[in-house]
N, CA, C and O atoms as CSV, one atom per row, in Angstrom:
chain,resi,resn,atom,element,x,y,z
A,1,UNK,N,N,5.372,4.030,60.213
A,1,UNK,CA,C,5.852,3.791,58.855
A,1,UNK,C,C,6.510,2.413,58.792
A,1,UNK,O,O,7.283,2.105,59.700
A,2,UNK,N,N,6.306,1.695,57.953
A,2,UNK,CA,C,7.020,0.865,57.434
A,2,UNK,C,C,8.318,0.866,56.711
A,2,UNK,O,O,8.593,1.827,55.992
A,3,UNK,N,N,9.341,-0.381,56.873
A,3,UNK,CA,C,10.430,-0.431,56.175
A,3,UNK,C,C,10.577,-0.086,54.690
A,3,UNK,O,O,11.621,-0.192,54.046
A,4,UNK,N,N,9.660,0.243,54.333
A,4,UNK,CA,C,9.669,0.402,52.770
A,4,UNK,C,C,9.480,1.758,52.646
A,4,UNK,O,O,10.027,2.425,51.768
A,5,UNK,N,N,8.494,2.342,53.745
A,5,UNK,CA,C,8.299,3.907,53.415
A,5,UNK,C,C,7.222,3.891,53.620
A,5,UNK,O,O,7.022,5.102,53.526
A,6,UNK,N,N,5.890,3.308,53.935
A,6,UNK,CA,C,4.525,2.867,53.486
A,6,UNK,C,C,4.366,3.805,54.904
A,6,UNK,O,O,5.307,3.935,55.687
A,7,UNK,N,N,3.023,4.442,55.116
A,7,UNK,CA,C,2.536,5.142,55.859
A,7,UNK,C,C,1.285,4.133,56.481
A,7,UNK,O,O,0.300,3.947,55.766
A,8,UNK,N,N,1.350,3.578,57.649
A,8,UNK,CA,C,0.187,2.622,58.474
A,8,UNK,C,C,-0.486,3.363,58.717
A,8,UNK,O,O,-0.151,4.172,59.582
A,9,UNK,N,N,-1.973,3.489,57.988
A,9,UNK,CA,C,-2.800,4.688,58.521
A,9,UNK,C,C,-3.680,4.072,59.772
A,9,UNK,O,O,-4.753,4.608,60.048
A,10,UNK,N,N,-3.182,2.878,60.561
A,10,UNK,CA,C,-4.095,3.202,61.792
A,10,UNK,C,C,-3.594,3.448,63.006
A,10,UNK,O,O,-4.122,3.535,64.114
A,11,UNK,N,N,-1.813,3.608,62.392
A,11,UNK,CA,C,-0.747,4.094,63.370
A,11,UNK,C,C,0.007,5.217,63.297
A,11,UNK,O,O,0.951,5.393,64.066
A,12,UNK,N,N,-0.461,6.408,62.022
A,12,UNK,CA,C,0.347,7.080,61.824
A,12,UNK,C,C,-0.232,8.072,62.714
A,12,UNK,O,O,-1.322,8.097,63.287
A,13,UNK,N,N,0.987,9.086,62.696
A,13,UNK,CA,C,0.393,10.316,63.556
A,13,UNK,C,C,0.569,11.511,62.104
A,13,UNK,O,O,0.849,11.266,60.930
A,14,UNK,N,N,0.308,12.661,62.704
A,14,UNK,CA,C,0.151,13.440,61.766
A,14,UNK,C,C,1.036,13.814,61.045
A,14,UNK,O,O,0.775,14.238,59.919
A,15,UNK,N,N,2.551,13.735,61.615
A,15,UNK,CA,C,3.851,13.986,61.027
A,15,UNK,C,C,3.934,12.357,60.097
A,15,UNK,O,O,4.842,12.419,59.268
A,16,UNK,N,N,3.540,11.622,60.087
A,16,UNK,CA,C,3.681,10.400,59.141
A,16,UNK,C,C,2.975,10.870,58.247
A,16,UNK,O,O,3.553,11.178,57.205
A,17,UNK,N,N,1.371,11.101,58.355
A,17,UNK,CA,C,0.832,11.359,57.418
A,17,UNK,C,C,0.933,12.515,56.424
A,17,UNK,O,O,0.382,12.384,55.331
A,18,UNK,N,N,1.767,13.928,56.795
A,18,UNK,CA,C,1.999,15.006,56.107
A,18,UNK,C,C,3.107,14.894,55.556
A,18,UNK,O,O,3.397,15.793,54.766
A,19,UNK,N,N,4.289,13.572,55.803
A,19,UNK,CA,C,4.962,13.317,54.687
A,19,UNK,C,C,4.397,12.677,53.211
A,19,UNK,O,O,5.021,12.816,52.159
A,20,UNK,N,N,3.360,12.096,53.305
A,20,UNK,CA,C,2.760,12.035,51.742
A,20,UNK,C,C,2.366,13.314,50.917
A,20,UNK,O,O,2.485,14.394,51.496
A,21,UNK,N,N,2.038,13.302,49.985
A,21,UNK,CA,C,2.087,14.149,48.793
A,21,UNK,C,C,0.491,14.552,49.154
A,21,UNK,O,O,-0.452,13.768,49.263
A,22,UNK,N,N,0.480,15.962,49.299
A,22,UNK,CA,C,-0.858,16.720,49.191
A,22,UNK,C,C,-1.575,16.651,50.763
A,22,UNK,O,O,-2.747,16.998,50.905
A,23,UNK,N,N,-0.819,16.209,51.824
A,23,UNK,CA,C,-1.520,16.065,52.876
A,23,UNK,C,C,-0.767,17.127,53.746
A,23,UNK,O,O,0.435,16.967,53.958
A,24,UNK,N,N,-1.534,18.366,54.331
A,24,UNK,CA,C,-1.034,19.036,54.857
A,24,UNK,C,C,-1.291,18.667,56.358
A,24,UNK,O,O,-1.521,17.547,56.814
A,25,UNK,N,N,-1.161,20.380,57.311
A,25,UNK,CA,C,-1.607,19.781,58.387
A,25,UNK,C,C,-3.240,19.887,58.695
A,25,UNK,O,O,-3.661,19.344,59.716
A,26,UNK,N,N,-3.860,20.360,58.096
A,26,UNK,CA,C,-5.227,20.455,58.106
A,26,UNK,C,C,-5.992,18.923,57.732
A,26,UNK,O,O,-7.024,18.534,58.279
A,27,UNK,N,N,-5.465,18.404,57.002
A,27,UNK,CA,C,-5.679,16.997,56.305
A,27,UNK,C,C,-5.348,16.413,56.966
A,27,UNK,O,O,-6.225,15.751,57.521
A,28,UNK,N,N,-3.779,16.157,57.480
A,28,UNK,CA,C,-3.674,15.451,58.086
A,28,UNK,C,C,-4.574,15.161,59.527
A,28,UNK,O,O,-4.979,14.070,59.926
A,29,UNK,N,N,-4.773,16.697,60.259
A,29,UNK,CA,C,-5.372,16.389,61.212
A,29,UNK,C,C,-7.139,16.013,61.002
A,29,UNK,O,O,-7.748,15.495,61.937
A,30,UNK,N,N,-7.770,16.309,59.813
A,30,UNK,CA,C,-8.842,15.512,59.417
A,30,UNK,C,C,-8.975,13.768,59.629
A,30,UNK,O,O,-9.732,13.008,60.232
A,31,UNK,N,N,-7.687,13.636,58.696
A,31,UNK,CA,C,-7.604,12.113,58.855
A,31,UNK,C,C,-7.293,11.184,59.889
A,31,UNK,O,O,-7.327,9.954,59.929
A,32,UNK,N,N,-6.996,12.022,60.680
A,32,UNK,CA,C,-6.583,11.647,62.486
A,32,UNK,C,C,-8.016,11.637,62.928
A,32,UNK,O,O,-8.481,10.524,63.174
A,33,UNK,N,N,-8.759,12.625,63.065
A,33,UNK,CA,C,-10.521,12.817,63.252
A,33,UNK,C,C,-10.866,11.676,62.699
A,33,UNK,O,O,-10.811,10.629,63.344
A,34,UNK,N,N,-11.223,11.716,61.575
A,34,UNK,CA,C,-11.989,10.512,60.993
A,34,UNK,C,C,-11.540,9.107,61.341
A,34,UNK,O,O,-12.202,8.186,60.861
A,35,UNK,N,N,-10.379,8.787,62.206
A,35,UNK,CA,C,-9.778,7.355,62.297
A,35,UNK,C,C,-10.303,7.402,63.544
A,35,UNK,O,O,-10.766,6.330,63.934
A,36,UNK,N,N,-10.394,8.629,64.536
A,36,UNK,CA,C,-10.915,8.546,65.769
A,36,UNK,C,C,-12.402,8.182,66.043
A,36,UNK,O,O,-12.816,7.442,66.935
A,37,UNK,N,N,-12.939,8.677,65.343
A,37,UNK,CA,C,-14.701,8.643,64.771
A,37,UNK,C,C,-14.658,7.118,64.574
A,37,UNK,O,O,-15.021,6.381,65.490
A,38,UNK,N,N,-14.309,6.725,63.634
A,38,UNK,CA,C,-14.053,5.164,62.848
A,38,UNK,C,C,-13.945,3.907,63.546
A,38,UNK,O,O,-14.482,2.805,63.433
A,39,UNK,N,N,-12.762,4.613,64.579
A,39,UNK,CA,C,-12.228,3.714,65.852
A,39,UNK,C,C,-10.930,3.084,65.039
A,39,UNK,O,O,-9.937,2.661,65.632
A,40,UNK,N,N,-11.081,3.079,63.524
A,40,UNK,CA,C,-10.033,2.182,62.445
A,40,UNK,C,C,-10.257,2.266,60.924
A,40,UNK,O,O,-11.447,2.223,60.612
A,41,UNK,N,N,-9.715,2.335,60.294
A,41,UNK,CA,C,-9.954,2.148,59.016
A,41,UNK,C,C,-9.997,0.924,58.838
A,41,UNK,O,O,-9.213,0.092,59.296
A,42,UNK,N,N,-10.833,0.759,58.222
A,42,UNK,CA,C,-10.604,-0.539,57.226
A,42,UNK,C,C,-10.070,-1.033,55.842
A,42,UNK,O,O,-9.381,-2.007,55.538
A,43,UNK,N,N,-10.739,0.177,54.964
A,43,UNK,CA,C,-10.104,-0.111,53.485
A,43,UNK,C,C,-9.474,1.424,53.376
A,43,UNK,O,O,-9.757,2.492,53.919
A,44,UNK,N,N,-8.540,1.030,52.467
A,44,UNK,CA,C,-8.064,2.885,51.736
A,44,UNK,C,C,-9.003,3.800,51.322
A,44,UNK,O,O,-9.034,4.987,51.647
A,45,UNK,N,N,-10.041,3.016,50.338
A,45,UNK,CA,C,-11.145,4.069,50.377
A,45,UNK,C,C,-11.801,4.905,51.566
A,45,UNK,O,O,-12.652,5.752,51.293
A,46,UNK,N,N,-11.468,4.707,52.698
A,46,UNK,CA,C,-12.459,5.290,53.570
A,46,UNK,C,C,-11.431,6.678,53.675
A,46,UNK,O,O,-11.883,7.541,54.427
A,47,UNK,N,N,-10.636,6.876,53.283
A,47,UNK,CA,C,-10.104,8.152,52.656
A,47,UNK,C,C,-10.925,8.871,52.411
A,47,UNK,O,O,-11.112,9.811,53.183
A,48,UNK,N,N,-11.616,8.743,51.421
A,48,UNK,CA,C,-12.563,9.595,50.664
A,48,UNK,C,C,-13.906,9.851,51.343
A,48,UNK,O,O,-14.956,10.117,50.758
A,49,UNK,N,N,-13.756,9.754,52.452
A,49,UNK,CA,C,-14.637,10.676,53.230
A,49,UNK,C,C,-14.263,11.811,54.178
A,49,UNK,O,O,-15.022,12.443,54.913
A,50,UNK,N,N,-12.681,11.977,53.988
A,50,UNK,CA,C,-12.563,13.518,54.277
A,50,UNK,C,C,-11.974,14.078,53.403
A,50,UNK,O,O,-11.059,13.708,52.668
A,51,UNK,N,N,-13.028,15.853,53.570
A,51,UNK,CA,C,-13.220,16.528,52.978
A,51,UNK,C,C,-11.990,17.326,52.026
A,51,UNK,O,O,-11.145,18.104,52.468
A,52,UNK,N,N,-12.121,16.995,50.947
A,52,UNK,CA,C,-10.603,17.293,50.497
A,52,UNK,C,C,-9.952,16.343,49.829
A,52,UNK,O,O,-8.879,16.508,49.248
A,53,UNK,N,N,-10.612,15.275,49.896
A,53,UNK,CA,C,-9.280,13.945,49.472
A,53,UNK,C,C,-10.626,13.353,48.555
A,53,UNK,O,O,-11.739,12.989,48.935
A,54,UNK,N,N,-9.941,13.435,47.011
A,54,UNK,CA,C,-11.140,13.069,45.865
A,54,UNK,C,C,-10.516,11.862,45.442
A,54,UNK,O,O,-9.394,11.580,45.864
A,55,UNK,N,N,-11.258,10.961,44.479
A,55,UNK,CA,C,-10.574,9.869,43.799
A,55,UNK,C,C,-8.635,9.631,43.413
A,55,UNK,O,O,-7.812,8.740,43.622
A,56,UNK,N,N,-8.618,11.542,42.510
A,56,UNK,CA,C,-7.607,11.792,42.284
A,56,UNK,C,C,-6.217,11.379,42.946
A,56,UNK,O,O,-5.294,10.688,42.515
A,57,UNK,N,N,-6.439,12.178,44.372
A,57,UNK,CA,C,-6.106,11.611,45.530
A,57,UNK,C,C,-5.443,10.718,46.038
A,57,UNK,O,O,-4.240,10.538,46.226
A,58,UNK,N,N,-6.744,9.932,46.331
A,58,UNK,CA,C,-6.457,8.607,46.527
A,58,UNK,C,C,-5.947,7.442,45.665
A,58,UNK,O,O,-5.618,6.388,46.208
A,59,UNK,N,N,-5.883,7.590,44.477
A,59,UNK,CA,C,-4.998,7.056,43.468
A,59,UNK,C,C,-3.557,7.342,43.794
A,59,UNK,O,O,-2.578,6.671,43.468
A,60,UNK,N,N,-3.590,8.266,44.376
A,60,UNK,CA,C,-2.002,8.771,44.108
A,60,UNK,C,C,-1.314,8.301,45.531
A,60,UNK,O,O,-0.199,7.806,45.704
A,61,UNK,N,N,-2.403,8.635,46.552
A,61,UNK,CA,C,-1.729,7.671,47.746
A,61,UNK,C,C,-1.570,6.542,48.264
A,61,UNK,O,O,-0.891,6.178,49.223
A,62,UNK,N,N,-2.211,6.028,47.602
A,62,UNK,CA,C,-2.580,4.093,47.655
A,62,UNK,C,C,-1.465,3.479,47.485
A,62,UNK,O,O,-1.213,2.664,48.372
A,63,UNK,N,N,-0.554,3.596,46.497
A,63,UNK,CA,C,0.497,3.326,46.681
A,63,UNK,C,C,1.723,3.267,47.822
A,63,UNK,O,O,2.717,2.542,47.810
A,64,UNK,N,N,1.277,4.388,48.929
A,64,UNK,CA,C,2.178,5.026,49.518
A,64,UNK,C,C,1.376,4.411,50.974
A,64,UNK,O,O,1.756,4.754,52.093
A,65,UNK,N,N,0.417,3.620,50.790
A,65,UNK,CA,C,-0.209,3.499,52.202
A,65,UNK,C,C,-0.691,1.896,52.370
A,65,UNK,O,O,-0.876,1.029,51.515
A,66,UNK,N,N,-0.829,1.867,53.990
A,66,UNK,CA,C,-1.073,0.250,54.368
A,66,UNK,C,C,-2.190,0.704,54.983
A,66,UNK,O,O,-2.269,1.933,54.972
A,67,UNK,N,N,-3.390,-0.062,55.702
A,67,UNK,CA,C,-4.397,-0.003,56.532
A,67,UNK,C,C,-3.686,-0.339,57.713
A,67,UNK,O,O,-3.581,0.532,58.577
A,68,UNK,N,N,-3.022,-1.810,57.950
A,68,UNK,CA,C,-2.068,-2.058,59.146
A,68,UNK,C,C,-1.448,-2.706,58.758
A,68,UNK,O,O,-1.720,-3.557,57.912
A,69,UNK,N,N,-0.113,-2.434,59.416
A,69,UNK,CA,C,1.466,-2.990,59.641
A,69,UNK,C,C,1.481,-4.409,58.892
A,69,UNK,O,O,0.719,-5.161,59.498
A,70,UNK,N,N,2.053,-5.021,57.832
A,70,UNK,CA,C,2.594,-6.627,57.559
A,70,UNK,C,C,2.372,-7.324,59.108
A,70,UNK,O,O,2.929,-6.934,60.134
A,71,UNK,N,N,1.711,-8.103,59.032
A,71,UNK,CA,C,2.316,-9.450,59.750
A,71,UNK,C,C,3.394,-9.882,59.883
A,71,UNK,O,O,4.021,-10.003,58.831
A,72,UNK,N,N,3.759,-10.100,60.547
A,72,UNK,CA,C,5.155,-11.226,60.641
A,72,UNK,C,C,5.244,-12.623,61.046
A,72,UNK,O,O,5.079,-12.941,62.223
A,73,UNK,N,N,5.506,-13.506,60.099
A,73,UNK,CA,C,5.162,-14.465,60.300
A,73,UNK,C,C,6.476,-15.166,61.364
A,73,UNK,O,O,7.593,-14.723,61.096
A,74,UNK,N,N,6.420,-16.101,62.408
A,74,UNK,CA,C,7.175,-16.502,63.145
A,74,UNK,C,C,7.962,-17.282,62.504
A,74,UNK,O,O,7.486,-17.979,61.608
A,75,UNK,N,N,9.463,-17.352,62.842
A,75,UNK,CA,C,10.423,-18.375,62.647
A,75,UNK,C,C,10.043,-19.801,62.728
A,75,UNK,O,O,10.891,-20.677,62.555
């Protein structure tokens, strides 16, 4: 998770991810599968290829999610 609250979905584990809204542990552990399969996400949409998670959804979590961590830019 990020300082803001943001859920890194290519670092979260399943307890990160079942703090968002509508992701249980069944989901969550889907979306752990599918990142393993993947090797990574790339965009938020790739959400919507497990089973369960519709447009609706993903509107509602996009807000709440990063693909990976901010950069930090050096001093």
């Amino acid at each position: 998770m990020t300082a803001d609250g943001k859920v890194v979905l290519n670092l979260a584990t399943e307890a990160d991810l079942m703090r968002l809204p509508g992701i249980g542990p069944a989901k969550a552990a889907a979306i752990l599968a599918l990142r393993a399969k993947m090797k990574r996400f790339r965009k938020v949409d790739d959400l919507l290829r497990v089973k369960g998670l519709g447009r609706r959804s993903l509107k509602r979590l996009r807000p709440l999610v990063l693909i990976d961590p901010p950069s930090i830019d050096p001093p």
